[in-house]
N, C-alpha and C positions, 0 to 999 in steps of 0.2 A: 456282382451278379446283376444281370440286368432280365427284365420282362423277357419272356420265352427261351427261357435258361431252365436247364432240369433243378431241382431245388436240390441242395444239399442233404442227403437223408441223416438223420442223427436217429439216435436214442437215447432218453432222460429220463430221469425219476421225475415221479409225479409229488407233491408234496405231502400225498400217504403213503409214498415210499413205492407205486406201484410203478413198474418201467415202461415205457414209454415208444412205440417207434414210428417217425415219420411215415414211412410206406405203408405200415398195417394200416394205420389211422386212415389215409387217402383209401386204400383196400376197401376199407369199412364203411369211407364216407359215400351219402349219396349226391354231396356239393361240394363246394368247394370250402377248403381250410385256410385260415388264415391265422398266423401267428403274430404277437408283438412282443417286442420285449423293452420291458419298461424301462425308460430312464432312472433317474436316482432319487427321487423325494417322493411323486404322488403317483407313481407309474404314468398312468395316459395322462396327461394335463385335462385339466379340468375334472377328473373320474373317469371310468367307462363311459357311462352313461351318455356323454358328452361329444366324446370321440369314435367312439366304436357304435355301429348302428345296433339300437335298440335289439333285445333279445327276441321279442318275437316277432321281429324281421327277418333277423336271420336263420331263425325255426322256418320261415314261411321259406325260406331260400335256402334251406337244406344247410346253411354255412356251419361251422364251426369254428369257435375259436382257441386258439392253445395261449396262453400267457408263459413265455420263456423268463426267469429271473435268474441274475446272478448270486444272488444271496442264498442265505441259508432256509434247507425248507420251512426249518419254526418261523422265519422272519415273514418267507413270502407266503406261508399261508395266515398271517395275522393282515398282511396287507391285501392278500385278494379276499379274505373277508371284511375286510373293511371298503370294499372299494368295489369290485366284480365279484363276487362267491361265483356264477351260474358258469366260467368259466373255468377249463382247465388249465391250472398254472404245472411248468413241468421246470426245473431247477437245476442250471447251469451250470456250479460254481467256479466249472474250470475255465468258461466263457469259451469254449471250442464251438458251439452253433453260433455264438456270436461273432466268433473271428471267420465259422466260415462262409456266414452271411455277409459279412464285411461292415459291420459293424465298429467304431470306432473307439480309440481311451484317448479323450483329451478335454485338460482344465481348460483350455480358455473357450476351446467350445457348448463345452460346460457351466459355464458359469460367464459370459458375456451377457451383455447392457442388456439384450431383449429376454434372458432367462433373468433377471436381476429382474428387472417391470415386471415381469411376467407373475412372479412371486411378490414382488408388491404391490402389484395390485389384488391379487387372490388374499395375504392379508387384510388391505387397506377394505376389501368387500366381505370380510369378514370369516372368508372359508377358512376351514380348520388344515393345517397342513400336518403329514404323516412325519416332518422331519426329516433328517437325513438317514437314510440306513443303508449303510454299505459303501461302496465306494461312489463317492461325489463326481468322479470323474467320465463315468459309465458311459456312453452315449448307448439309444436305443434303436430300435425300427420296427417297422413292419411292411409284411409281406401277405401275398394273398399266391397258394398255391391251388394251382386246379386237379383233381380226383387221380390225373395221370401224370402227376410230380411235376408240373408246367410252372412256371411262377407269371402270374398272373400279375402280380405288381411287387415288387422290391423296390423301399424306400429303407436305407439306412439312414438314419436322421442326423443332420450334419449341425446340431445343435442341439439342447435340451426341449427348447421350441418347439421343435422339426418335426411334426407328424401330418399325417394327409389326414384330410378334413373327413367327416362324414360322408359329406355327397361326393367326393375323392374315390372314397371306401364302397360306398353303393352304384359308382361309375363300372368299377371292377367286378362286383356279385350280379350287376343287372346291368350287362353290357345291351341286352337288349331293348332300355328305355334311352 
């Protein structure tokens, strides 16, 4: 999928079990959505916080964000409370929005020398990590769709690493700065 591509509509459960549909949500929205789905240990690297622009930015710019997991709902809602709560997480397990976002399964992308540093130095600086839960091999992405199912940015991430920066992210929500 690439930028000005109609987005993939899916429907998923939400992690209290409520269902879930791409198009309703854009219906509903008055900004734009954007989804990610976490790789395999910490979801976003470094937390939300980090990677994803603050929440009441994205309040001020209408955005929304959906967190897609492949794991089990118990698992990922122990980890978006631990990590993102203010975010809706919606739960994958069969990985079909992931295959049809094109999204990838692979060890050595997974698990090469810059996801290796990456993790040790999050260690060596003391941060606490979530572990591994669920499949190691996962690769993630994210996407930013616009109100009338536009994808506004599609990045499947081509390593554990591979996410678009903040100002990447706020490139896309405020095309106009």
């Amino acid at each position: 999928l690439k930028v000005s591509d109609r987005a993939p509509d899916f429907t998923l459960p939400s992690v209290d079990g409520q269902a879930v549909t791409l198009s309703d949500g854009l219906k509903a929205a008055e900004g734009d959505t954007g989804f990610s789905a976490p790789p395999r240990l910490t979801g976003l690297p470094g937390a939300c916080g980090t990677v994803v622009p603050p929440q009441d930015e994205l309040s001020r710019l209408n955005a929304q964000v959906w967190v897609v997991s492949f794991g089990s709902a118990d698992m990922s809602k122990i980890w978006l409370e631990q990590t993102c709560p203010e975010f809706l997480m919606l739960v994958d397990p069969d990985r079909n929005v992931y295959k049809s976002y094109g999204m990838r399964h692979s060890w050595w992308r997974s698990w090469n020398i810059k996801t290796l540093w990456y993790y040790t130095k999050a260690v060596l600086t003391g941060r606490k990590l979530l572990g591994v839960k669920g499949d190691a091999s996962q690769l993630g992405g994210d996407f930013v769709i616009d109100t009338d199912g536009t994808l506004l940015l599609s990045h499947p991430s081509g390593s554990a690493t591979d996410r678009p920066s903040v100002d990447q992210l706020f490139e896309v929500l405020r095309p106009d700065l």
